[in-house]
C-alpha positions in Angstrom: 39.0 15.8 -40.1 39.6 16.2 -36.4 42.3 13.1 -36.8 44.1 14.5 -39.3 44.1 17.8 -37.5 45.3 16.7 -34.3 48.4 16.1 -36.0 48.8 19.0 -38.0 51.0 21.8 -36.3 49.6 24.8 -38.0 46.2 23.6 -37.4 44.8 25.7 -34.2 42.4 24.5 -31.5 39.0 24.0 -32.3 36.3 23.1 -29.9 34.7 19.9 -29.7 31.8 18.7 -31.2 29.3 17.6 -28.8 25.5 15.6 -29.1 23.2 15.6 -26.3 20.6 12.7 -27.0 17.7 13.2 -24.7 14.7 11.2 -26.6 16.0 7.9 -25.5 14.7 4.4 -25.8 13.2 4.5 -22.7 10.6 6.6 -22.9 8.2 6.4 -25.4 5.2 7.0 -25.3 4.1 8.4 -28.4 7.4 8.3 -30.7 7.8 4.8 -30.9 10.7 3.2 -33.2 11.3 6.3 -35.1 13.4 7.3 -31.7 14.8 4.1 -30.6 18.2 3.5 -32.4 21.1 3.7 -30.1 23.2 2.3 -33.2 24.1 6.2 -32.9 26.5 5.5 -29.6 28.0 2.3 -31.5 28.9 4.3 -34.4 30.3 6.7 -32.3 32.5 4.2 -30.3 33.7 2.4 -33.3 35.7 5.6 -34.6 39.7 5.1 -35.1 40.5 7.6 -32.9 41.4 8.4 -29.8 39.5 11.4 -28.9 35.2 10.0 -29.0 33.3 10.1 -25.9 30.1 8.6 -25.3 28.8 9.4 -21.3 25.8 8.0 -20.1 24.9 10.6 -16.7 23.1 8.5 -14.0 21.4 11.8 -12.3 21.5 15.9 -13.4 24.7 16.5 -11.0 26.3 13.7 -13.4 24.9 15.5 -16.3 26.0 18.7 -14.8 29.3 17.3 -14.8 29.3 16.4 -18.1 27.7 19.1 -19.8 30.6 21.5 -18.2 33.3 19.0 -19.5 31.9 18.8 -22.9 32.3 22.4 -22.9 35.5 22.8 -21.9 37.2 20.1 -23.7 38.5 20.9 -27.6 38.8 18.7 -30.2 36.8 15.8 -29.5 33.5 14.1 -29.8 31.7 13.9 -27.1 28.4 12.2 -26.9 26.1 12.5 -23.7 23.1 10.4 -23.5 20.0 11.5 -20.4 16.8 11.2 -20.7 14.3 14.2 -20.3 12.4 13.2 -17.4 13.1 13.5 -13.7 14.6 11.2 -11.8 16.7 10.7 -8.9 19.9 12.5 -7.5 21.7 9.4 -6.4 25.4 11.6 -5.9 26.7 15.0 -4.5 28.2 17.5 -7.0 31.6 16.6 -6.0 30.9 12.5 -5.8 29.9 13.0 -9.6 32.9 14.7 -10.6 35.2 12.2 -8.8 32.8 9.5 -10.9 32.8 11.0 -14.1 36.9 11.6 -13.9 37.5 7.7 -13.6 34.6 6.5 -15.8 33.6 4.1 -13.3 32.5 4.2 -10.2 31.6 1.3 -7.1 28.3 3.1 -5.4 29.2 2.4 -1.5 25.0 3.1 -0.9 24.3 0.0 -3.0 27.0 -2.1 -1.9 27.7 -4.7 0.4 32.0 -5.7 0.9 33.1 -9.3 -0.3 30.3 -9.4 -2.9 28.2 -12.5 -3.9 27.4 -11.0 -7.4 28.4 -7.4 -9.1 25.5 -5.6 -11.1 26.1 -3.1 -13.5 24.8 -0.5 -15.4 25.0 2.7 -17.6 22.5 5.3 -18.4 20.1 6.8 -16.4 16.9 4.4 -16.3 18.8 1.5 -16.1 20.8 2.6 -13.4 17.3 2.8 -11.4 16.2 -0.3 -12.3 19.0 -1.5 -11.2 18.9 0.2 -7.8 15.2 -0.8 -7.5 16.8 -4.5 -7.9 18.7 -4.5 -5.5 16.5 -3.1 -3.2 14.2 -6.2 -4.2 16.9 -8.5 -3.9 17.8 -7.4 -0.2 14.1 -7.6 1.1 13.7 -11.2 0.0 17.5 -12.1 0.5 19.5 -10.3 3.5 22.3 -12.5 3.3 22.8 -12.2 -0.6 25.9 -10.0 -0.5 25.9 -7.3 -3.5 28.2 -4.7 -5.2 26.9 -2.0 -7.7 29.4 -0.5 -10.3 28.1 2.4 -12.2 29.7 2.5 -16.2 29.2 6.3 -16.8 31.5 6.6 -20.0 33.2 5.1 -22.8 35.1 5.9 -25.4 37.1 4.5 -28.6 40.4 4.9 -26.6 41.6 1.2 -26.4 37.3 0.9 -27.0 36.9 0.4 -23.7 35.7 1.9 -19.9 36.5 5.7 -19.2 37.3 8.6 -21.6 40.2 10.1 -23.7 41.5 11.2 -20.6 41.3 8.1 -18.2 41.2 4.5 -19.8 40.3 1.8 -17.1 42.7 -0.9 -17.5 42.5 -4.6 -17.7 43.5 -4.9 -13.8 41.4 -1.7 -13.1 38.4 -3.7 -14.2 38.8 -6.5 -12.3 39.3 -4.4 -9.7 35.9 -3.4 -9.9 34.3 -6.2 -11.3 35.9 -9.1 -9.1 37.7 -12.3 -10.6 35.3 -14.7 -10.3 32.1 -13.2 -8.8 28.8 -13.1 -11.5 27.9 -10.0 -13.2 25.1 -8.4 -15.0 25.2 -5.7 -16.6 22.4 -3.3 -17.5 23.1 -1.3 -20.6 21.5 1.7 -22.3 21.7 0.7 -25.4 22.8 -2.9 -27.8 24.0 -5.0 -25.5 26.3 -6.1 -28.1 28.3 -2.7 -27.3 29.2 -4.2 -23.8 29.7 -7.4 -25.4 32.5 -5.8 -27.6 33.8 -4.1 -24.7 34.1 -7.0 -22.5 36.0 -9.3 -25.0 39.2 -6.6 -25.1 39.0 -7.1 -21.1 39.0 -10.5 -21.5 36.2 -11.2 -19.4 34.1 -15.1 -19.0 31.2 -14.9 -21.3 29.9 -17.8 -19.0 30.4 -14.8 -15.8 29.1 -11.9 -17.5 26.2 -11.6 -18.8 24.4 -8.0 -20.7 20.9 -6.7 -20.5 20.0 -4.0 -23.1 18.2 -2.7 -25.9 16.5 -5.7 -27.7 14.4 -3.8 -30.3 11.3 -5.2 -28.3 8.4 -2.6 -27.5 7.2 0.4 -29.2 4.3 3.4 -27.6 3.7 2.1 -24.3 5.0 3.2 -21.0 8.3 3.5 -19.7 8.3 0.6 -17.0 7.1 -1.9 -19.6 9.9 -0.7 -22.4 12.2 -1.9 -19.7 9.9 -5.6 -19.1 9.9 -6.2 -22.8 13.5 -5.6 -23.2 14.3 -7.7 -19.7 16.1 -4.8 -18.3 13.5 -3.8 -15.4 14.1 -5.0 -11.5 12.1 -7.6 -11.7 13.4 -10.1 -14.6 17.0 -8.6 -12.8 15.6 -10.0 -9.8 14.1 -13.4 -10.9 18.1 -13.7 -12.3 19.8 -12.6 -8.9 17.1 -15.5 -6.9 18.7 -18.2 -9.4 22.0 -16.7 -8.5 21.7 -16.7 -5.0 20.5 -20.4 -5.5 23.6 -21.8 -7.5 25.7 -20.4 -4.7 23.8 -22.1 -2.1 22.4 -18.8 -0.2 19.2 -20.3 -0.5 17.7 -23.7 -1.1 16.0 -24.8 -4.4 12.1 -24.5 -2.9 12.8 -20.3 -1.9 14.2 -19.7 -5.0 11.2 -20.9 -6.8 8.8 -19.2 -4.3 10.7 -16.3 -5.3 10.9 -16.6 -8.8 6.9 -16.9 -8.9 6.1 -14.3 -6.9 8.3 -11.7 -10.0 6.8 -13.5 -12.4 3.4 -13.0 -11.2 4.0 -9.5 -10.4 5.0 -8.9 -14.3 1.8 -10.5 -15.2 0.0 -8.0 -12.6 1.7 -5.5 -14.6 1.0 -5.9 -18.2 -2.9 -6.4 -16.8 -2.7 -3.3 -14.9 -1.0 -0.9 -17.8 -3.8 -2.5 -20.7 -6.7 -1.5 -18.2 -5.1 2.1 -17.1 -2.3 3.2 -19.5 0.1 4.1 -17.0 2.7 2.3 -15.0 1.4 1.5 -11.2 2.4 3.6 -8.5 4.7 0.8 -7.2 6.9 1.7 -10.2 6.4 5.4 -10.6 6.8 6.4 -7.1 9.6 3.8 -6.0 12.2 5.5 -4.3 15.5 4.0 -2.7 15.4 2.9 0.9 18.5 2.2 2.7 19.1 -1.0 4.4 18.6 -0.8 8.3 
């Protein structure tokens, strides 16, 4: 209807139809499967249109952002995907607005300049296990040079990065995303999604690689939806220590120490939540520390 419409002269302005999905994969500890499809975004995305919106908020001054934009905006579809539980405020008002304008944003916090790898994400608990990765990865690794890039919208314009108002372009992308450096992305939903998007952007499948929703986990806590799905800071990490091994950062015995030491703390984990029922404090009380 809204195609059609848009092109229609007598047809006045309508506002825009907007979903707020706040009982997300992530957390779910007593809905199980019956509230993890994201298929919802992919449908959304696949419209032949030019005027679908899917945002993914990292914090509630992104969501604030959003939520006002969603508002304002008329004939569209706009789809805006935050959890309901607290997390952190990782930008200002205004650095959210500037972030949520372009679609994409390079987080100068989390980043280091002439990057060894580029992670990704979009939504809000993969942005912090993300964050929480990298603050791994620079403890064990000073010299492993990182950038974060934060995906906080897409939309079936070109079905790509950005909204109906700002497409990021093939040479935008690489802008952010380098020409040759690895990338992993972390991704709210089917990683497939990504995958689609990355093909019209003609990115290396060999280069990028996407983390997401696998179907894997059901009731159990939030931390170890992330472990069962491989999208939680330590799997990210055990990747980045191969990483930083193929590029000769460090030698072949570290990354193995270093790989063993994630591996054990996952084990830890899954022990620790059978016995208590809860994620550890380590997880639940992380919060970002800058680097010195």
């Amino acid at each position: 209807f809204i195609k059609i419409a848009r092109t229609v002269s007598w047809r006045g302005t309508i506002p825009s139809l907007n979903y707020i999905l706040s009982s997300t994969i992530w957390h779910q500890e007593h809905n199980g499967f019956s509230h993890q499809n994201p298929g919802f975004i992919d449908d959304v995305l696949q419209r032949q249109s030019e005027f679908t919106n899917v945002y993914f908020p990292a914090d509630v001054n992104s969501a604030l952002v959003v939520f006002d934009r969603m508002m304002r905006s008329s004939q569209e579809i706009n789809v805006m995907v935050c959890g309901k539980k607290p997390l952190p405020v990782w930008r200002t008002l205004d650095e959210a607005k500037v972030d949520i304008e372009q679609g994409i944003s390079v987080w100068n916090f989390a980043s280091d300049d002439d990057p060894h790898i580029v992670l990704a994400s979009a939504g809000d608990y993969p942005t912090q296990e993300v964050l929480a990765a990298i603050s791994l990865i620079r403890l064990e690794i000073p010299a492993f040079r990182i950038r974060y890039v934060n995906i906080n919208s897409l939309s079936s314009v070109d079905f790509g990065i950005g909204n109906a108002h700002h497409h990021v372009s093939r040479d935008n992308f690489f802008e952010y995303f380098t020409s040759d450096r690895p990338v992993r992305i972390s991704f709210h939903g089917y990683p497939q999604t990504i995958k689609q998007i990355l093909f019209d952007y003609g990115c290396d499948a060999v280069r990028f690689k996407v983390h997401g929703y696998e179907e894997s986990g059901s009731i159990t806590t939030p931390f170890d939806m992330m472990v069962r799905n491989h999208i939680d800071r330590f799997h990210l990490a055990i990747e980045a220590f191969s990483l930083a091994e193929d590029q000769g950062i460090i030698n072949a015995e570290r990354a193995k120490e270093l790989r063993e030491k994630y591996e054990n703390k996952l084990i830890e984990h899954k022990a620790y939540i059978i016995e208590f029922g809860n994620d550890p404090e380590e997880i639940t009380n992380w919060i970002w520390q800058s680097r010195s």
